[in-house]
C-alpha positions as CSV (number, residue, x, y, z in Angstrom):
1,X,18.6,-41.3,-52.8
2,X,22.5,-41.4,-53.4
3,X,22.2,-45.6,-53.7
4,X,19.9,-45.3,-55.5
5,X,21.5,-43.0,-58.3
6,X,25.2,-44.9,-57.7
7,X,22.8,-47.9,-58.4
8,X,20.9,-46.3,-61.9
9,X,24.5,-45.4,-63.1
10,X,26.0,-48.7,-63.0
11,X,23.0,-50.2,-64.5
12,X,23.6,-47.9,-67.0
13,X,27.0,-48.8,-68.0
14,X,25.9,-52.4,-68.0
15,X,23.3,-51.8,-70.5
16,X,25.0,-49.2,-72.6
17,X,29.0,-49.8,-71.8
18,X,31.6,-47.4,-72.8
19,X,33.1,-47.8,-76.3
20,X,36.6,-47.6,-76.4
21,X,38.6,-47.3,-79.9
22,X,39.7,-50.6,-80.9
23,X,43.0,-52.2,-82.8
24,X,41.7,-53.8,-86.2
25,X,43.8,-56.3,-88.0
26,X,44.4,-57.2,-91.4
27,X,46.1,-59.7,-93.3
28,X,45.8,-61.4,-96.8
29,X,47.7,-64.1,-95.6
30,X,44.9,-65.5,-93.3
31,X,43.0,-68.1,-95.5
32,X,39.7,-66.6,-93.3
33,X,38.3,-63.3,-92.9
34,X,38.1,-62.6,-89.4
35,X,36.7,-59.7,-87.2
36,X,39.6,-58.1,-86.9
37,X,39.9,-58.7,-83.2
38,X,43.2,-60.2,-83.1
39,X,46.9,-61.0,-84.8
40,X,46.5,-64.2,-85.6
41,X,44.2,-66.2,-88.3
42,X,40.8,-67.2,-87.0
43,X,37.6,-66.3,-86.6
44,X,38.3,-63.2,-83.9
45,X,41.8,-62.9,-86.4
46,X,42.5,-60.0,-88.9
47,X,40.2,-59.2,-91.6
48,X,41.5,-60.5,-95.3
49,X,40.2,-58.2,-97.0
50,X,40.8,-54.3,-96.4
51,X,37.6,-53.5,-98.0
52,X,35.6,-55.1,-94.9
53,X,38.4,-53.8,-92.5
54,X,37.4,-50.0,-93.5
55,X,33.8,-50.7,-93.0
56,X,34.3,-51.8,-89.7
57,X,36.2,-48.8,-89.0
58,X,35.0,-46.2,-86.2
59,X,36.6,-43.0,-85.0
60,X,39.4,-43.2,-82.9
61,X,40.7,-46.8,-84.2
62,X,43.8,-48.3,-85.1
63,X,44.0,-50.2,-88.4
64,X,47.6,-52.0,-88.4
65,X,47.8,-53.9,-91.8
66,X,50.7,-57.1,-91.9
67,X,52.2,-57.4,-95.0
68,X,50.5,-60.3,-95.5
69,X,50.3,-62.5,-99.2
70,X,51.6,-59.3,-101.3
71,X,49.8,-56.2,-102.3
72,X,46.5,-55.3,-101.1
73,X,44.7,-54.8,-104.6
74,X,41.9,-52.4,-104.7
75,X,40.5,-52.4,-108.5
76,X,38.4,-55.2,-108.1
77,X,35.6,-53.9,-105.1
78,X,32.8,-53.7,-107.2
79,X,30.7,-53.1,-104.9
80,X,32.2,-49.4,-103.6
81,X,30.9,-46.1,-103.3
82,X,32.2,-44.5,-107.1
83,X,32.5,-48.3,-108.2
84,X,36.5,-48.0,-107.2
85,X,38.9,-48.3,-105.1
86,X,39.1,-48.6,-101.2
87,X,36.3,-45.7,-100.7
88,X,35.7,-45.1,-97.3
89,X,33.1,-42.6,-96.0
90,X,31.2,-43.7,-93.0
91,X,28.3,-41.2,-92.9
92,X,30.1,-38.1,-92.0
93,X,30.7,-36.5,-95.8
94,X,27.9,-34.1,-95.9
95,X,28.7,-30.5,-94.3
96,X,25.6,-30.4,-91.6
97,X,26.6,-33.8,-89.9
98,X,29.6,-33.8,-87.1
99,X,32.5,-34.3,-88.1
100,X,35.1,-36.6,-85.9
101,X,37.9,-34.9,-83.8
102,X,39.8,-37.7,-83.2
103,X,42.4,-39.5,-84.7
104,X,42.0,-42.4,-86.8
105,X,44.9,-44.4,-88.3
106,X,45.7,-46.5,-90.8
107,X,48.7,-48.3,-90.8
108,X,51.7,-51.0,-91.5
109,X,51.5,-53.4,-88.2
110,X,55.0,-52.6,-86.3
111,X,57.7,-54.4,-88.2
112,X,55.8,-55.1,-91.3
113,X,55.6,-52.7,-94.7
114,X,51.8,-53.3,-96.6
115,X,51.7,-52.1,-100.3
116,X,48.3,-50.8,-101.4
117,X,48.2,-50.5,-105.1
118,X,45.0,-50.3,-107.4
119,X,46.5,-51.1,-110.6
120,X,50.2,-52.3,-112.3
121,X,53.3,-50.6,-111.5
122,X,54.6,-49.5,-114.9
123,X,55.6,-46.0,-115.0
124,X,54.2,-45.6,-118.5
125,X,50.9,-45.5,-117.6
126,X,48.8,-44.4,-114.5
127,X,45.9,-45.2,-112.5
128,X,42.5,-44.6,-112.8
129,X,41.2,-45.0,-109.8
130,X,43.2,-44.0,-106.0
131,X,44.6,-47.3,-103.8
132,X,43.0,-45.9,-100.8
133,X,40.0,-42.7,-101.0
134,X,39.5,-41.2,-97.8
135,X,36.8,-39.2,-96.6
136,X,37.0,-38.8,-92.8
137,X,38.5,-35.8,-90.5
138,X,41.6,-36.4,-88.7
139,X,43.1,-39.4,-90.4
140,X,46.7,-40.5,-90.0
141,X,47.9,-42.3,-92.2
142,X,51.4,-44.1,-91.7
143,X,54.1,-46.1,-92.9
144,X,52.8,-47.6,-95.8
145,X,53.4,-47.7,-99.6
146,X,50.5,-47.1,-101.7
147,X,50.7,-48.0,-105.4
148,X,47.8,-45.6,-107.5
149,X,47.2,-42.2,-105.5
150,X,46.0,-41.5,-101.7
151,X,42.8,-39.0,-101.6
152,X,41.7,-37.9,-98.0
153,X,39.3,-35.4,-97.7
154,X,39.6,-33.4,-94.5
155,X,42.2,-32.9,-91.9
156,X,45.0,-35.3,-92.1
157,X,48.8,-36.5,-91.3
158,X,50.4,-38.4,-93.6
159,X,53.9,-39.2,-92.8
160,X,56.4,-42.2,-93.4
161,X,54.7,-43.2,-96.7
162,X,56.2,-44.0,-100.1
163,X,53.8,-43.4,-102.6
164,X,55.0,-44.3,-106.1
165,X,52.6,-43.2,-109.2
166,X,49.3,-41.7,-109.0
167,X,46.0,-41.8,-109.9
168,X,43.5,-39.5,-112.7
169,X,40.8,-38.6,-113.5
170,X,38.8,-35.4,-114.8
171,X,42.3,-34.0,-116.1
172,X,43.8,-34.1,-113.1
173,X,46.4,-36.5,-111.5
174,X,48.5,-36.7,-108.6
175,X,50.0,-39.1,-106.1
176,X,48.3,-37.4,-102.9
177,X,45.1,-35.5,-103.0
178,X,44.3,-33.3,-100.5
179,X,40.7,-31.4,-100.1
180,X,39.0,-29.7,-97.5
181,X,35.0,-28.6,-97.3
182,X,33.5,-25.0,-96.1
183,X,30.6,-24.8,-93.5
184,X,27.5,-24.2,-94.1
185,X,28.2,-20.2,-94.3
186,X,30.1,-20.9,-97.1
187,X,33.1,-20.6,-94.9
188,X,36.7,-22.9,-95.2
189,X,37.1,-24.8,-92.0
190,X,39.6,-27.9,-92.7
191,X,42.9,-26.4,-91.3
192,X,46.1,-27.7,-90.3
193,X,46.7,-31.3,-91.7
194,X,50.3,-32.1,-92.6
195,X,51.9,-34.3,-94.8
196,X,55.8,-35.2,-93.5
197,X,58.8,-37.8,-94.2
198,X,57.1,-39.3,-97.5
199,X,58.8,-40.5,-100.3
200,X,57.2,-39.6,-103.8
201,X,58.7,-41.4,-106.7
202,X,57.4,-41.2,-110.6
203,X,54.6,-39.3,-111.9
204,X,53.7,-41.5,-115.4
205,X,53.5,-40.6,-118.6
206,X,50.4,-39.2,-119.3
207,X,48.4,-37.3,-121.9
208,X,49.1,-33.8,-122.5
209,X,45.3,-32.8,-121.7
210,X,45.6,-33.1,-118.4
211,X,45.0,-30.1,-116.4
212,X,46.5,-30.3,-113.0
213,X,49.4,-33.0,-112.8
214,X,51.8,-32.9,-109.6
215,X,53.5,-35.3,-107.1
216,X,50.9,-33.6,-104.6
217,X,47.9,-31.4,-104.8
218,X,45.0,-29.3,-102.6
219,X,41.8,-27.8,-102.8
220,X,40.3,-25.6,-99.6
221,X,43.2,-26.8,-97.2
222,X,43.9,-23.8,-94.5
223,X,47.7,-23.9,-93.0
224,X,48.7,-27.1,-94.6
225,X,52.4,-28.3,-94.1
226,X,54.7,-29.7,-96.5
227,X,57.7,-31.2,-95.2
228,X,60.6,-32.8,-95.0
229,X,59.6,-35.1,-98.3
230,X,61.5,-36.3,-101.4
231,X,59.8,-36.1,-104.6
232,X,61.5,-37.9,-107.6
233,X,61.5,-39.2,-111.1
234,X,58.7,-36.7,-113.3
235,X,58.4,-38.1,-116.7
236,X,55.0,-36.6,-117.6
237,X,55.9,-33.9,-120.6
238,X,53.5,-31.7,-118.8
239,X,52.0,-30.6,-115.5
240,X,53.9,-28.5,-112.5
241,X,55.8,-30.6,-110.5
242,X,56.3,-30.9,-106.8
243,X,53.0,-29.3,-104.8
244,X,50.5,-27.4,-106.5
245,X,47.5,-25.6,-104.6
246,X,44.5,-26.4,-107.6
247,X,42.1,-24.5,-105.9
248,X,41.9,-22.1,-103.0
249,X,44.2,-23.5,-100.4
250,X,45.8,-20.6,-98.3
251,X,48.6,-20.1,-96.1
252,X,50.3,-23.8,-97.1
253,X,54.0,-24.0,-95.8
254,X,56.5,-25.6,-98.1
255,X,59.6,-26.3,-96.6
256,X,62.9,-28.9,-96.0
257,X,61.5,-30.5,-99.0
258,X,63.9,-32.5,-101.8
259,X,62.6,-32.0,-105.3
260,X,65.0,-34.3,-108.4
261,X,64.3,-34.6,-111.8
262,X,61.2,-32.8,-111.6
263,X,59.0,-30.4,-113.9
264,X,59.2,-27.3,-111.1
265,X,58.5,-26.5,-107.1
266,X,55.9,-25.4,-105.5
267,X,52.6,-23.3,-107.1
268,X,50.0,-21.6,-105.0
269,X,48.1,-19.1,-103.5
270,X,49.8,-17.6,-100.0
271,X,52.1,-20.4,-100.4
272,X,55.5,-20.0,-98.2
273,X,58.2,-21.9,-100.0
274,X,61.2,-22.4,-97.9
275,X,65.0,-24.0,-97.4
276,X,63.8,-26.7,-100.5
277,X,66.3,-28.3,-102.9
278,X,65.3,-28.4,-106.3
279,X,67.0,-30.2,-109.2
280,X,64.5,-29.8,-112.6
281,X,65.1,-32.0,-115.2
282,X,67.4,-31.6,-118.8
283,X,64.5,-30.2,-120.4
284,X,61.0,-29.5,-120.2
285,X,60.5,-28.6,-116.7
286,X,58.7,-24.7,-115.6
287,X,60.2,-23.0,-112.4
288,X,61.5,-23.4,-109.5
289,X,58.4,-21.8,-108.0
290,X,55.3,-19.5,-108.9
291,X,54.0,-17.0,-107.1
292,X,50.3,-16.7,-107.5
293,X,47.9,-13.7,-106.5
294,X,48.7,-13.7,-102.8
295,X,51.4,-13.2,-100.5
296,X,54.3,-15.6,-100.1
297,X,57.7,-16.4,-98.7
298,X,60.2,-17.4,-101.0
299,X,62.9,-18.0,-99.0
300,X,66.7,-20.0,-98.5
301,X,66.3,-22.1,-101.5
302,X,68.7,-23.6,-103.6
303,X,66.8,-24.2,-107.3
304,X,68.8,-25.9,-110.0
305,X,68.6,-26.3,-113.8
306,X,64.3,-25.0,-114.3
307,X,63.3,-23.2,-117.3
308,X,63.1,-20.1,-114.6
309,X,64.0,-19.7,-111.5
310,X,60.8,-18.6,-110.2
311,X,57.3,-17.7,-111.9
312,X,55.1,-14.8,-111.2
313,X,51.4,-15.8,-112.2
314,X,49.3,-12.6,-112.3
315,X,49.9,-9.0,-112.5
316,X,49.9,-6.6,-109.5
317,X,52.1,-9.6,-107.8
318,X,52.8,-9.6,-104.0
319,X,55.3,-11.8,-102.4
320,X,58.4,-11.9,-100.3
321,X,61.5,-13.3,-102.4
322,X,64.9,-13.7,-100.7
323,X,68.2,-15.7,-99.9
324,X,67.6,-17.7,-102.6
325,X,70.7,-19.6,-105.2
326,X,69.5,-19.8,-108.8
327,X,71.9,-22.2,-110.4
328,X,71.8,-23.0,-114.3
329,X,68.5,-21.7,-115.1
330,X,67.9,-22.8,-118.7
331,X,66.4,-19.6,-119.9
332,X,65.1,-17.4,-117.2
333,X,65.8,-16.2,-113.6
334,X,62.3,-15.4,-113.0
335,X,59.3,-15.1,-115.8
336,X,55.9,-13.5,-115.9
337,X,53.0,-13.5,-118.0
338,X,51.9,-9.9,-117.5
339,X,53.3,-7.2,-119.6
340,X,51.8,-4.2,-117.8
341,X,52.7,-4.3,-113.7
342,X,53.3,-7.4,-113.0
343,X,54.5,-6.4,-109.4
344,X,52.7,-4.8,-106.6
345,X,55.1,-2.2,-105.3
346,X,54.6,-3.6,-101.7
347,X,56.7,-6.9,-103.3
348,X,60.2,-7.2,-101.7
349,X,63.1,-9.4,-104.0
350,X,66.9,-8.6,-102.8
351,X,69.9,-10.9,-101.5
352,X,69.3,-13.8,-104.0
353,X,72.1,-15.7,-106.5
354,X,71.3,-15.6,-110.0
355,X,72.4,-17.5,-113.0
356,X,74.4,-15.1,-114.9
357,X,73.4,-14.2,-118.8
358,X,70.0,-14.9,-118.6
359,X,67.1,-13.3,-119.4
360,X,65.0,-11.3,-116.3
361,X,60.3,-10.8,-116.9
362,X,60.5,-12.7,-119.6
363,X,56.8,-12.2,-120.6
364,X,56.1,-15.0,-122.3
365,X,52.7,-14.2,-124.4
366,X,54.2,-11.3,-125.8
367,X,58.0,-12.0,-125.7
368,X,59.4,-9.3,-124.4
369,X,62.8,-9.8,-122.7
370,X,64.7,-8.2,-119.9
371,X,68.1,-8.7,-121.4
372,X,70.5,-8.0,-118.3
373,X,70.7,-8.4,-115.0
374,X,71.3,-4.2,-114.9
375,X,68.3,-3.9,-116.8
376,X,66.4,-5.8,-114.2
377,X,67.5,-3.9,-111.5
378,X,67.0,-0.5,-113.2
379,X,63.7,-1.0,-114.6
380,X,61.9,-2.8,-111.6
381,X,63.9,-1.4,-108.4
382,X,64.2,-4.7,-107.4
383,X,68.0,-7.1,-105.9
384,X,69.5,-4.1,-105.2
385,X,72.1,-6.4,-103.0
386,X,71.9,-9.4,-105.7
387,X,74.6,-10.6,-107.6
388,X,74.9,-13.2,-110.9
389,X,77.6,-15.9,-110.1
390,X,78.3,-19.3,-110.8
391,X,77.9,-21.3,-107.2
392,X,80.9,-23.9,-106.7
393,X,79.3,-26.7,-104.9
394,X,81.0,-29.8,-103.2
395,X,78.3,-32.4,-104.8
396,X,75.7,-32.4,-107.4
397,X,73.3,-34.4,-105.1
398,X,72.3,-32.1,-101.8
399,X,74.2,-29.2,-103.6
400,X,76.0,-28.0,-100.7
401,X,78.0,-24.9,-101.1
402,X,82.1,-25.1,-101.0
403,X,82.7,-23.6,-97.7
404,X,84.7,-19.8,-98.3
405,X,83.3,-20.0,-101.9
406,X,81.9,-16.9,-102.9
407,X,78.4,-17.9,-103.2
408,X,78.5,-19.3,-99.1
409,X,80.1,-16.0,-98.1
410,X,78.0,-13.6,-100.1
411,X,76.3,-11.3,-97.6
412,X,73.1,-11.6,-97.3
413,X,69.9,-10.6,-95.0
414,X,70.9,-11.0,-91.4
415,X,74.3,-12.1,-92.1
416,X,72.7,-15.7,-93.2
417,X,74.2,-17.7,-96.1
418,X,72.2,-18.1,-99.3
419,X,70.7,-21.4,-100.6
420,X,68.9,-24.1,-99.1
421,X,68.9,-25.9,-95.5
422,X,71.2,-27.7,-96.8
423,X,73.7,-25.2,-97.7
424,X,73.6,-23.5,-94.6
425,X,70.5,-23.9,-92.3
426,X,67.4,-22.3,-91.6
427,X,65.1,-21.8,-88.5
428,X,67.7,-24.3,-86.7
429,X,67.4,-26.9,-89.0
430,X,71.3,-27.4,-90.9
431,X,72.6,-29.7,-93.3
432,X,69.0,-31.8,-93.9
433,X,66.1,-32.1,-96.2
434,X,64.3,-34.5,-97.5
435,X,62.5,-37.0,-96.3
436,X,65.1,-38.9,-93.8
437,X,65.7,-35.8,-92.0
438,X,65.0,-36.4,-88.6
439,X,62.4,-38.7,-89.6
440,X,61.8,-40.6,-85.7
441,X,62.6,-44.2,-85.3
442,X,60.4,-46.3,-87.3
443,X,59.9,-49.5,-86.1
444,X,62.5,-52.4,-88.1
445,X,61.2,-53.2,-91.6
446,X,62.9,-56.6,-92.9
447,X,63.5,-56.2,-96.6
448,X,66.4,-54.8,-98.9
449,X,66.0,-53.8,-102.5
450,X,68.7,-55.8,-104.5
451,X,71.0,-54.3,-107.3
452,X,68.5,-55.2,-109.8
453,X,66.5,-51.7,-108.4
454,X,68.1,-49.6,-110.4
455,X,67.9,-47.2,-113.7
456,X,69.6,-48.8,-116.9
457,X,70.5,-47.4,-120.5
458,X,68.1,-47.8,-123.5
459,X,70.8,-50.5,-125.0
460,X,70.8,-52.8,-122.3
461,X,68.4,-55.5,-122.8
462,X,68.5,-57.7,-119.4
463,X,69.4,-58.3,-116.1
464,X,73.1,-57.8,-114.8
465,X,74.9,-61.3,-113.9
466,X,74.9,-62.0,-110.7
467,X,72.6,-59.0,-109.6
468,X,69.6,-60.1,-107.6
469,X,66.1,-58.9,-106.5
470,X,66.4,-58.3,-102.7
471,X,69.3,-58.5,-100.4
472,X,67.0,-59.1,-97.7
473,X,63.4,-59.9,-97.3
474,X,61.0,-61.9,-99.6
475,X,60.7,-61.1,-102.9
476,X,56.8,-60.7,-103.9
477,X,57.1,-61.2,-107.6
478,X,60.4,-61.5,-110.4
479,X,59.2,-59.6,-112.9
480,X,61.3,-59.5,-116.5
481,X,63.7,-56.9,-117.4
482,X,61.6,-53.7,-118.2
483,X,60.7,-52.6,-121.6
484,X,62.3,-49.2,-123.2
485,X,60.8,-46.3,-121.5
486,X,59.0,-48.2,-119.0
487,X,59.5,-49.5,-115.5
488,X,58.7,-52.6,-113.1
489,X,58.5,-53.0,-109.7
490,X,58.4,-55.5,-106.6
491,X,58.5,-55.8,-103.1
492,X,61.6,-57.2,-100.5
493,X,59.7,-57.8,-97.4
494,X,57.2,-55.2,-97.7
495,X,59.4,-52.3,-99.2
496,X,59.0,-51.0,-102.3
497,X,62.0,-51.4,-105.4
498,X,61.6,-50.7,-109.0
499,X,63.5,-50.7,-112.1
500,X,63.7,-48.3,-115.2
501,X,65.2,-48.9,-118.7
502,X,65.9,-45.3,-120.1
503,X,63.1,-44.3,-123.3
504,X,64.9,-44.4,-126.8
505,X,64.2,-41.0,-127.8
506,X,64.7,-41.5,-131.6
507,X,61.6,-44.1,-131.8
508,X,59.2,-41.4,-132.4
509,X,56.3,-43.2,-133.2
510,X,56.6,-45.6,-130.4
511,X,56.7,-48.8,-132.5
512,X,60.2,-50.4,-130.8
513,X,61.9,-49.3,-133.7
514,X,64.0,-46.8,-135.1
515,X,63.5,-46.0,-139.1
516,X,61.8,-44.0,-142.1
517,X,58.8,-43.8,-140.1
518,X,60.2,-42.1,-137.3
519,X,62.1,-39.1,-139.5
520,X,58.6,-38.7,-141.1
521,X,56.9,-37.5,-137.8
522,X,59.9,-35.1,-137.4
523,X,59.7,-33.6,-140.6
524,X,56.0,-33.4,-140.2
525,X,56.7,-31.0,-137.0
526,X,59.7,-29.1,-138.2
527,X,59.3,-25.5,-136.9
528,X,57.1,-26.2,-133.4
529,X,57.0,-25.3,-130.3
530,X,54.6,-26.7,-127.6
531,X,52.5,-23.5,-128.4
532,X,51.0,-25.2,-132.0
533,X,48.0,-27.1,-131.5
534,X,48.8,-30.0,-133.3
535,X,52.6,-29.9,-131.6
536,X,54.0,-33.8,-130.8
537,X,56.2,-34.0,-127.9
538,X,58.0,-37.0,-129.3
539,X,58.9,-35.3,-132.0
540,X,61.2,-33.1,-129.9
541,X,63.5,-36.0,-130.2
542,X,66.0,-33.6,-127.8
543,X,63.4,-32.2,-126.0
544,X,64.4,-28.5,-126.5
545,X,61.2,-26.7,-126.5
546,X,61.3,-27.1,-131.1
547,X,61.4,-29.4,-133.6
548,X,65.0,-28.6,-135.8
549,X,67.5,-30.2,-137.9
550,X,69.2,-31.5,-134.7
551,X,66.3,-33.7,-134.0
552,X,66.5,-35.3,-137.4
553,X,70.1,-35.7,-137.0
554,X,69.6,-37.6,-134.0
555,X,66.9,-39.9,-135.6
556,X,69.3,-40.2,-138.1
557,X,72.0,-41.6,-135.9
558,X,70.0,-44.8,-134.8
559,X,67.8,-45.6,-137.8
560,X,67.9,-50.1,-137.6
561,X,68.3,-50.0,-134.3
């Protein structure tokens, strides 16, 4: 009887053997589109075309992408599911099926950098459609640079990525979408993804209508991480800025995160923002971070040069604010849009470093102002161990505090310095944000941007002598010295560089050049402020939040040029 099982069971695994998850390769190189079987061109070689790759796709796979030919372009597939993009959705999307539980990756192939783009690279405009749209639990994806926005839906971890622009549609826009789903009681279930050691660089210029615009947004995410990321270069005139949750995402940590030239911080619901640098831009940028209905942790973070240092969204607010250094807020150390209690009286704010002379609930519908810091204190019981100073620091890059300055000795809770990790550590990490901190070894990637990846002046009108693409690597295009207000980019062996030429500020109207035309618009707008309907933003030539006599002045100054 025991043969004859043994003998059933092997018969068995002849006729139905086990399937094992599988290494997939890709490359645009190979003049024929394999089966993915193999490294090298052939018939059993890599795929050409990522499109067939993904289809080919099952759970628990490897997909290791060469850098092949040059960007993987993904605006021409036709053929997908929402006409765009690389869409991949094997079956599993709808909330009765089962849902995989193991890991799937996408990938650069060790030693190689793969750029996934869906559109150009200018900075001045955006995508329409996402480089890669995901829809698959547990997906990793890892080490490349996608060009056009990454959406996954379901649990993820996304580390090692440069993602540079966005994609957006419906009035909403963002370089990395995350969403999760609910079961079918109605109940959120996607929990735990993390996004780590990515590099985000330029949100585009885009239309003022658009709801939602961010480096990174969620909807129904439980316990998401945000970590150890750089986000850089905002040029949109409006949106958030770093991480917003759109849409009930709860208990998201937001921490050891590098924010420059940026609209704001982090926005959510039961968001915990902690140890983050962030550096707002001159002008037009919101706060450091906002609160919104729920509880959160605003904690050892060192905020520089936001409208306000921190946002409260709704009245009755809870949260946990603390060790914190507000340095050069523009106009406010924290604002709120509620007139009648705005705090909940379980809300705890005390050992943080404000700007001094600067207004405290500024309540912006109504504009009613909290003149002094005293006033603060005595009308809200809050930062009773607070102080308003002016931090030294040793650098205006990581902001790190002058050791014995009084900002780094200033006591606060437990006897731990204020500011970010940076400044002086937090939950044992010291000195490091961003997102080379303690990034692990990534395997060698051959190719070095060139001095020609760099930011230049409105007035200079080509490429430096001598300066070059790439210093190592091949270079995948040579594209011309950018336009005013606009960017190009190209790759050195797989890695991502760009170039910027500063926007001339005085050209109003956008024409290329500077004259009656352009004082015309101004005058037209005298008196705004982005409250009035038919407000232009360009029109704030010095991008002070209204239209005066010092923007015409500065029209003025460069009319012929």
């Amino acid at each position: 009887m025991r043969t004859r099982l043994l003998v059933c069971m092997l018969c068995m695994l002849l006729l139905f053997p086990l399937v094992s998850a599988r290494t997939i390769w890709v490359d645009n190189s190979c003049a024929e589109n394999g089966n993915g079987n193999t490294e090298v061109c052939g018939s059993n070689g890599p795929f050409n075309d990522l499109h067939d790759a993904l289809r080919a796709v099952s759970t628990g796979d490897t997909v290791m992408i060469k850098e092949g030919a040059g960007p993987y372009i993904t605006n021409n597939l036709g053929d997908l599911d929402e006409s765009t993009g690389i869409y991949w959705d094997p079956g599993f999307f709808m909330q009765t099926h089962p849902w995989p539980t193991e890991w799937t990756t996408i990938r650069s192939a060790p030693g190689h950098r793969a750029v996934i783009a869906s559109c150009s690279t200018s900075v001045t405009e955006w995508c329409e459609i996402p480089a890669l749209n995901l829809r698959w639990d547990y997906i990793h994806v890892h080490n490349l640079t996608v060009i056009g926005g990454l959406n996954v839906l379901g649990v993820t971890l996304i580390e090692n990525n440069t993602f540079f622009r966005g994609q957006g549609t419906d009035g909403n826009f963002a370089l990395v979408k995350i969403g999760g789903r609910r079961d079918e009681n109605d109940v959120l279930i996607t929990r735990g993804s993390i996004v780590r050691h990515n590099h985000f660089m330029d949100v585009p210029t885009l239309p003022y209508h658009q709801a939602t615009q961010a480096f990174m947004y969620s909807i129904k995410q439980l316990d998401l991480i945000i970590e150890y990321n750089t986000m850089e270069r905002y040029h949109s005139p409006g949106g958030w800025g770093g991480y917003i949750d759109k849409r009930h995402s709860y208990g998201t940590v937001f921490r050891y995160n590098v924010l420059r030239d940026t609209m704001g911080g982090a926005f959510g619901n039961e968001v915990d923002v902690i140890g983050n640098l962030i550096v707002c831009r001159e002008s037009g940028s919101t706060g450091g971070f906002q609160l919104g209905p729920g509880p959160g942790v605003m904690a050892h973070n060192t905020v520089v040069g936001c409208e306000a240092g921190w946002v409260a969204s709704s009245g009755g607010q809870q949260g946990t604010i603390y060790n914190n250094i507000f340095h050069q807020m523009q106009h406010a150390n924290m604002r709120t849009g509620y007139a009648t209690n705005p705090f909940s009286p379980s809300m705890f704010i005390d050992h943080n470093i404000y700007t001094p002379e600067r207004y405290y609930a500024w309540i912006e519908q109504w504009y009613v102002e909290v003149d002094s810091f005293a006033e603060w204190r005595s009308v809200y019981g809050f930062d009773a161990h607070s102080v308003e100073a002016e931090c030294d620091f040793i650098d205006t890059d990581w902001y790190r505090l002058v050791p014995g300055s009084m900002c780094s000795s200033f006591g606060r809770v437990g006897g731990v310095p204020s500011g970010a990790a940076v400044a002086a550590g937090y939950e044992g990490v010291t000195d490091c944000v961003g997102h080379l901190c303690g990034r692990f070894a990534e395997e060698p990637v051959v190719g070095v941007c060139g001095s020609r990846a760099s930011s230049f002046a409105a007035d200079v009108v080509s490429w430096p002598s001598g300066s070059s693409y790439c210093s190592s690597g091949a270079v995948s295009s040579q594209p011309s010295f950018p336009a005013v207000g606009e960017s190009v980019s190209w790759t050195c062996g797989g890695v991502l560089c760009s170039a910027s030429r500063a926007e001339r500020r005085a050209d109003v109207d956008g024409d290329g050049v500077v004259d009656v035309s352009d004082l015309l618009v101004v005058v037209a707008n005298l008196g705004r402020s982005p409250s009035h309907p038919d407000f232009v933003f360009r029109a704030d030539v010095n991008e002070d939040g209204v239209v005066d006599v010092l923007d015409l002045v500065l029209v003025a100054r460069e009319i012929g040029s």
